[in-house]
Structure formats: structure tokens, C-alpha cells
Backbone as JSON Lines, residues from 0, in Angstrom:
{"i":0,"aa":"X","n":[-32.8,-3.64,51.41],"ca":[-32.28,-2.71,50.42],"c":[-30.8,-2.47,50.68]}
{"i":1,"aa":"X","n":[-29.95,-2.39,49.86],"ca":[-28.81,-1.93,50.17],"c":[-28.49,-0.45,50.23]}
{"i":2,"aa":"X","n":[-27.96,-0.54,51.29],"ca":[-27.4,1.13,51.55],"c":[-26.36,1.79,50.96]}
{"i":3,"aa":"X","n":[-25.51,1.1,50.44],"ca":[-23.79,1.88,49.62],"c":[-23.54,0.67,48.92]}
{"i":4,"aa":"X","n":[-23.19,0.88,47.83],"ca":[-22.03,0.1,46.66],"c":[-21.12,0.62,46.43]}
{"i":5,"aa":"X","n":[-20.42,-0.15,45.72],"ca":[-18.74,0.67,45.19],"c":[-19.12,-0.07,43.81]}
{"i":6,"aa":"X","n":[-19.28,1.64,42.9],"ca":[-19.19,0.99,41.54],"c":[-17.5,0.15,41.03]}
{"i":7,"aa":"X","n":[-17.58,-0.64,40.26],"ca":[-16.02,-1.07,40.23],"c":[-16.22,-1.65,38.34]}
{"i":8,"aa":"X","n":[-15.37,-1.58,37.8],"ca":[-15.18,-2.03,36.74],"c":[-15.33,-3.29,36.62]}
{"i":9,"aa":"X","n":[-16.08,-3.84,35.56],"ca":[-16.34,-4.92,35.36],"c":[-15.87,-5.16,34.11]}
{"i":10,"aa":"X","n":[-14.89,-4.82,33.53],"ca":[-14.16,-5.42,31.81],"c":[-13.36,-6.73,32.37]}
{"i":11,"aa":"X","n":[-13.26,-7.5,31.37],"ca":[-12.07,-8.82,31.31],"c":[-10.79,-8.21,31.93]}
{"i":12,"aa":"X","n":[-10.99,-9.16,33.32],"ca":[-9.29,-8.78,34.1],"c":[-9.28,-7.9,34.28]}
{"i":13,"aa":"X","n":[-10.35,-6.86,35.12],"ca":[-9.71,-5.51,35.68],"c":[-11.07,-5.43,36.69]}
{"i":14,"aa":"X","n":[-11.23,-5.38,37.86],"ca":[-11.87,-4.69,38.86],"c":[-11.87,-3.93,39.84]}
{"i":15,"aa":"X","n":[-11.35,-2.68,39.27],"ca":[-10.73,-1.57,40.51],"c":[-11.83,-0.9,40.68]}
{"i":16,"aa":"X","n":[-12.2,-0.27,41.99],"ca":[-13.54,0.41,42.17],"c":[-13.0,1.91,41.3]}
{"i":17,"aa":"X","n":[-14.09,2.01,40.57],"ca":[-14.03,3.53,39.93],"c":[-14.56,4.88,41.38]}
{"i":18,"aa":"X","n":[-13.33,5.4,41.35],"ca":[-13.45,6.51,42.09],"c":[-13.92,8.03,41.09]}
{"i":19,"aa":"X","n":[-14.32,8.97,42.14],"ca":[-14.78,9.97,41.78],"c":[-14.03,10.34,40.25]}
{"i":20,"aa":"X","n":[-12.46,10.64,40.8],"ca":[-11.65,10.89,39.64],"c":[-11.58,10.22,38.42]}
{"i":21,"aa":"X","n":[-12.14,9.45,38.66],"ca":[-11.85,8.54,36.96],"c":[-12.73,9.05,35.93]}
{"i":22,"aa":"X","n":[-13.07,9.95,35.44],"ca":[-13.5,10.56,34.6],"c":[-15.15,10.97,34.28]}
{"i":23,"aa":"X","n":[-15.17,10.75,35.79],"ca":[-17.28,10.65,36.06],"c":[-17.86,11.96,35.58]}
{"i":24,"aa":"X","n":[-18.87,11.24,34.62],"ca":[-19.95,12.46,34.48],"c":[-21.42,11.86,35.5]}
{"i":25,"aa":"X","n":[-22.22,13.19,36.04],"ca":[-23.51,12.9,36.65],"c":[-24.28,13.59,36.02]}
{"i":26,"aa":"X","n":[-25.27,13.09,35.85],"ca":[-26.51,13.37,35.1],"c":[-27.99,13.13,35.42]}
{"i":27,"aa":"X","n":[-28.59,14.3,36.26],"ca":[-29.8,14.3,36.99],"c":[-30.55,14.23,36.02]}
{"i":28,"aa":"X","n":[-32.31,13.45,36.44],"ca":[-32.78,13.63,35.62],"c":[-34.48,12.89,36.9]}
{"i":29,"aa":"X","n":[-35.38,13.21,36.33],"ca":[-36.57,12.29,37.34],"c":[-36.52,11.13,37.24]}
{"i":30,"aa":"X","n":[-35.54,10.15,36.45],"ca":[-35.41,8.94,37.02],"c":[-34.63,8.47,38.03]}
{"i":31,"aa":"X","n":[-33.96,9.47,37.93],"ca":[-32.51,9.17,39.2],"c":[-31.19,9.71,38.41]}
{"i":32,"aa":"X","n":[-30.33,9.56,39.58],"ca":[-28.89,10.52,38.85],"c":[-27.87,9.32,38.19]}
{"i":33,"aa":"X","n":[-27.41,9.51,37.39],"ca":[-26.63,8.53,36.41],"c":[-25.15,8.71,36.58]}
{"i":34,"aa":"X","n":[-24.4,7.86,36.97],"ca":[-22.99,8.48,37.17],"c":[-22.3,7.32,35.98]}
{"i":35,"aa":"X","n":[-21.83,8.54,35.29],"ca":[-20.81,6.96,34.3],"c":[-19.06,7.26,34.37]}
{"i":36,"aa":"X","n":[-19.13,6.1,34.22],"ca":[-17.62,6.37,35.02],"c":[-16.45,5.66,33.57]}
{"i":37,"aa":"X","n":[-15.18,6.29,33.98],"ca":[-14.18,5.42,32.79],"c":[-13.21,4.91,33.21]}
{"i":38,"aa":"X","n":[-13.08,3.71,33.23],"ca":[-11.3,3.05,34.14],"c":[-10.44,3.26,32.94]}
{"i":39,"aa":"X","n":[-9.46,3.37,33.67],"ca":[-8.51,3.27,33.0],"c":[-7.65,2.01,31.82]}
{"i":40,"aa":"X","n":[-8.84,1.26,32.1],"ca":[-8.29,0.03,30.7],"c":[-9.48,0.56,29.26]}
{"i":41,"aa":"X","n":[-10.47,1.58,29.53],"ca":[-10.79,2.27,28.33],"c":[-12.58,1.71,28.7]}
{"i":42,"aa":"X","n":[-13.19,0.76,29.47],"ca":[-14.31,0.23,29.73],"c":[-15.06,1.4,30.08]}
{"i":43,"aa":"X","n":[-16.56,1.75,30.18],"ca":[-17.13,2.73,30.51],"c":[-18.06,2.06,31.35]}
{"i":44,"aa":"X","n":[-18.42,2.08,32.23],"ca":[-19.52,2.0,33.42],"c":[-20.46,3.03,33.67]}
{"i":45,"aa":"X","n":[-21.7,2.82,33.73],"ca":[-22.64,3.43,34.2],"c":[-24.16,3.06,34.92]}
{"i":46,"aa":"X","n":[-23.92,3.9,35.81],"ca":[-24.51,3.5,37.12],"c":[-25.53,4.49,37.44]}
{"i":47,"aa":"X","n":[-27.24,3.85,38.22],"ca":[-28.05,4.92,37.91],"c":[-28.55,4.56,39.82]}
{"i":48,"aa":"X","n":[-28.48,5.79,40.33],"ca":[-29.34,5.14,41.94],"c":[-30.48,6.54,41.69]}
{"i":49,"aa":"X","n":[-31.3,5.88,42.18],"ca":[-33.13,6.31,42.46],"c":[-33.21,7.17,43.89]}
């Protein structure tokens, strides 16, 4: 199992790890907490850990 990731942007030509600050919302829920994140080239990421 893996223990830590670094979410990171995945749009055409840009992979900076999205840090806290980049515009994260979290969102608990009984499936697990959802963090979506926004880089700064406008891409939205979202990421769910169990």
C-alpha cells in the first residue's frame, strides 16, 4: 500500500505538486475525504484517500 503521495497537476505541460494553498477544498464524507485542488494554469484536480 502506499503510505504518502503528492497530488501534482496533471494538465498538458504543467506538473507542479498542488500544495495546501492552491485553492483546496476538503470534503468529508463515509467514503473518504476528497481534496480538490486548482493549479494555477486553471486545471482542477481531485483527489479522494479512504
Amino acid at each position: 500500500m502506499i503510505e504518502s503521495l503528492t497530488p501534482a497537476c496533471g494538465a498538458n505541460g504543467c506538473d507542479p505538486p498542488l500544495e495546501a494553498d492552491n485553492g483546496r477544498l476538503v470534503s468529508e464524507s463515509p467514503g473518504g475525504t476528497r481534496h480538490v485542488s486548482e493549479c494555477w494554469s486553471g486545471a482542477v484536480t481531485i483527489t479522494v484517500h479512504r
